[in-house]
C-alpha positions as a Python dict, from the first residue, in 0.01 Angstrom:
ca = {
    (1, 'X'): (0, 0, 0),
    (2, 'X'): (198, -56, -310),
    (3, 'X'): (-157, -77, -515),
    (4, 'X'): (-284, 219, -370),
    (5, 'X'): (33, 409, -456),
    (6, 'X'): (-31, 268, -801),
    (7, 'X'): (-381, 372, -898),
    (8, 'X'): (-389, 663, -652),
    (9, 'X'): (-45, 835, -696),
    (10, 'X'): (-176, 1184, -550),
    (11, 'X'): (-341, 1088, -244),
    (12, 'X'): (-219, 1047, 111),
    (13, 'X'): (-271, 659, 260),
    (14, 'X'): (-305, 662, 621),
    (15, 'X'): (-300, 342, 860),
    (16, 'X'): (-620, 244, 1090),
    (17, 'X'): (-538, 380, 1417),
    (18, 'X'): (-744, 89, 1547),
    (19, 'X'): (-572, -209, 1380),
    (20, 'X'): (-167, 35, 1497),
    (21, 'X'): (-273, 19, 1888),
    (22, 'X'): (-380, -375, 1851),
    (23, 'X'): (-39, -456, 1675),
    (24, 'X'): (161, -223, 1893),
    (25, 'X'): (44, -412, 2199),
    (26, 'X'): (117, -775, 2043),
    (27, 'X'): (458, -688, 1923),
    (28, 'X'): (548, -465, 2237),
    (29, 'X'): (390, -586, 2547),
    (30, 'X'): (717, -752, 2674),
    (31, 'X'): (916, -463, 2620),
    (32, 'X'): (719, -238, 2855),
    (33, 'X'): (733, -515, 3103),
    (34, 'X'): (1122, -510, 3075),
    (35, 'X'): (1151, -122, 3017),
    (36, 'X'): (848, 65, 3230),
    (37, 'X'): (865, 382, 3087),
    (38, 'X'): (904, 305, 2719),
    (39, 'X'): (543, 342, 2657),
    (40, 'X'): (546, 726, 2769),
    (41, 'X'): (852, 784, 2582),
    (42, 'X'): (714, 562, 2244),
    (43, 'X'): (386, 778, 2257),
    (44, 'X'): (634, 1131, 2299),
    (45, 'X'): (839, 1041, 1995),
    (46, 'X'): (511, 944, 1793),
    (47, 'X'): (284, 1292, 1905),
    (48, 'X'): (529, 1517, 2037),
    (49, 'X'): (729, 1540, 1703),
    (50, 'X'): (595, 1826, 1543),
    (51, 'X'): (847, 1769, 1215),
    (52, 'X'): (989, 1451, 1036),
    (53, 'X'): (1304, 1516, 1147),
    (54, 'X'): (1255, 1571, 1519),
    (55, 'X'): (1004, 1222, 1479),
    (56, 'X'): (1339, 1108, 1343),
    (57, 'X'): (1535, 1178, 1595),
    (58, 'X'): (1350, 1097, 1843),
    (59, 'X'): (1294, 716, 1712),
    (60, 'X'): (1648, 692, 1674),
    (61, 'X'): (1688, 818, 2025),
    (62, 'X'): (1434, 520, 2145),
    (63, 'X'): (1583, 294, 2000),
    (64, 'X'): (1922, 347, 2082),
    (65, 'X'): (1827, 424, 2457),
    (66, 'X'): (1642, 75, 2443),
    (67, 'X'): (1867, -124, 2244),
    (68, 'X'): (1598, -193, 1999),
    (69, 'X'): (1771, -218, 1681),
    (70, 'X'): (1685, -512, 1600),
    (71, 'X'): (1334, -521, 1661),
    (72, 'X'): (1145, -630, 1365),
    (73, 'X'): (820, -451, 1429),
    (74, 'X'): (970, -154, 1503),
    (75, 'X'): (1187, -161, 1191),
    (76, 'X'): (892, -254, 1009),
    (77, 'X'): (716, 21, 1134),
    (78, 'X'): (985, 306, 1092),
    (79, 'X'): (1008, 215, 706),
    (80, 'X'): (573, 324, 703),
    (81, 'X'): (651, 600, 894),
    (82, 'X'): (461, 843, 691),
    (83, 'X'): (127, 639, 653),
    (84, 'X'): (92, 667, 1069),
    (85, 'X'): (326, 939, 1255),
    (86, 'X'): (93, 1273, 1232),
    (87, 'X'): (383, 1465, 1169),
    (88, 'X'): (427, 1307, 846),
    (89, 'X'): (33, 1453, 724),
    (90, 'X'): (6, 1771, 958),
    (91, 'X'): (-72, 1954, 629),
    (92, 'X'): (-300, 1719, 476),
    (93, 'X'): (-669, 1751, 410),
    (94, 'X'): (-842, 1422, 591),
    (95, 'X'): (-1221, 1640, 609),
    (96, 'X'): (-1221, 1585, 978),
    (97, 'X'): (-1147, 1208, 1012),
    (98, 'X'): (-908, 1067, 1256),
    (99, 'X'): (-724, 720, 1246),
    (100, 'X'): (-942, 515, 1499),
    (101, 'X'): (-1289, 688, 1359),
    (102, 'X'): (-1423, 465, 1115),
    (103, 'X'): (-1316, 160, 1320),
    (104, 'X'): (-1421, 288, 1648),
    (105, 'X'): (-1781, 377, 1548),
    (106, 'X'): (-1851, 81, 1326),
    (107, 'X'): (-1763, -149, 1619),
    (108, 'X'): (-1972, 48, 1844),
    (109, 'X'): (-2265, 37, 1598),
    (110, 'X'): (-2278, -332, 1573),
    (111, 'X'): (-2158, -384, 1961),
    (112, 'X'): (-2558, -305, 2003),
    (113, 'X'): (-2634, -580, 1781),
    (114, 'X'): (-2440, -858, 1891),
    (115, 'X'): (-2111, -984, 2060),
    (116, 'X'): (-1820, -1248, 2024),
    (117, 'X'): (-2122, -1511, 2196),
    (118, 'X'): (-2356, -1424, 1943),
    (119, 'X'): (-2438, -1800, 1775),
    (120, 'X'): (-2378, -1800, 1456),
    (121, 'X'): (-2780, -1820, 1322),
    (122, 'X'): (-2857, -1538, 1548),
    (123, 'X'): (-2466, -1318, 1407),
    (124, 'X'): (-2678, -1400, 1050),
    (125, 'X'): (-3007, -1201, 1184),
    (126, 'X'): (-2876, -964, 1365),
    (127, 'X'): (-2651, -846, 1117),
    (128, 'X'): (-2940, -862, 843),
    (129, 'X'): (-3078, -611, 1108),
    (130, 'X'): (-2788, -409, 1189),
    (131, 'X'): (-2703, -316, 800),
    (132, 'X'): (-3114, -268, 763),
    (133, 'X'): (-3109, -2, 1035),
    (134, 'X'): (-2815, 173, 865),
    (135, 'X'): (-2970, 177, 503),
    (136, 'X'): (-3265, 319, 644),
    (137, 'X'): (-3094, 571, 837),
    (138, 'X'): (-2883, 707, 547),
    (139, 'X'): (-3183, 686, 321),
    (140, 'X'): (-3366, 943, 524),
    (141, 'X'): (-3016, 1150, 571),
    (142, 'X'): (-3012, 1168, 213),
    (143, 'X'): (-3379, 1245, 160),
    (144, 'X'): (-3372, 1568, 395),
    (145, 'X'): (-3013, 1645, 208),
    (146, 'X'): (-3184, 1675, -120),
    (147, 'X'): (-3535, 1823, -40),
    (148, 'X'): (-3401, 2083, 235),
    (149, 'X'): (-3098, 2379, 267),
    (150, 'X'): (-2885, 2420, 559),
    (151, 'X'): (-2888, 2769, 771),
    (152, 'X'): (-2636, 2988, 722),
    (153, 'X'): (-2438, 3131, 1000),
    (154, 'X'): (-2353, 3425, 838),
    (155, 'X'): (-2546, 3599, 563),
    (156, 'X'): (-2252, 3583, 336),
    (157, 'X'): (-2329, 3496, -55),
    (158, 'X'): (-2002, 3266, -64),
    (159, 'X'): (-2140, 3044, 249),
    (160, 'X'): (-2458, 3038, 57),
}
């Protein structure tokens, strides 16, 4: 974080999604055994704050109601609060990518490859093949980009 801040100053650094909902459950599993309807109001706070301030107040509300202060993944997370809450980047230009995209469709890509019981000298092959397939694919996506136009939906001269 503190690197991309560095040689990036301008742009917006947003958390995986993917790698958020895997850590939430590790750190908070207990706690929605203990309190059953934490998890509606955790997900409320987090996509139902439409402003920084009302995500604010809304965590502190959790928290309190909870007795969570002293949770260190929470507190951990509250202090990043602006590389995952929405609210903090409702105005920023992402081009159409959400948190969980990249994640989800790379490990659906190679999920048709192989799996955790792959052995290892068949892993090697298969992902030899898997990254083949790919190359290929955007090497043809890039030869119809550069020999072809897109249609235009409207006959305007700034869309073409």
């Amino acid at each position: 974080m503190r690197a991309i801040k560095l040689v990036f100053p301008l742009t917006m650094h947003r958390l995986c999604g993917w790698h958020l909902e895997k850590y939430r459950m590790q750190h908070m599993r207990a706690l929605y055994k203990k309190y059953p309807d934490l998890n509606v109001i955790y997900w409320s706070c987090i996509y139902g704050s439409n402003t920084p301030v009302e995500f604010e107040e809304h965590w502190k509300s959790m928290v309190n109601r909870f007795n969570l202060q002293d949770h260190r993944w929470l507190k951990k997370q509250f202090k990043i609060r602006q590389h995952w809450v929405p609210c903090y980047f409702r105005n920023t230009f992402f081009a159409g990518m959400s948190m969980t995209q990249r994640g989800e469709s790379k490990n659906m890509y190679f999920k048709s490859f192989f799996t955790s019981a792959t052995p290892l000298n068949k892993f090697v092959t298969q992902f030899e093949e898997a990254v083949n397939r790919k190359r290929e694919k955007e090497a043809k996506e890039y030869a119809i980009c550069i020999t072809s136009s897109p249609s235009c939906a409207t006959g305007h001269r700034i869309e073409q």
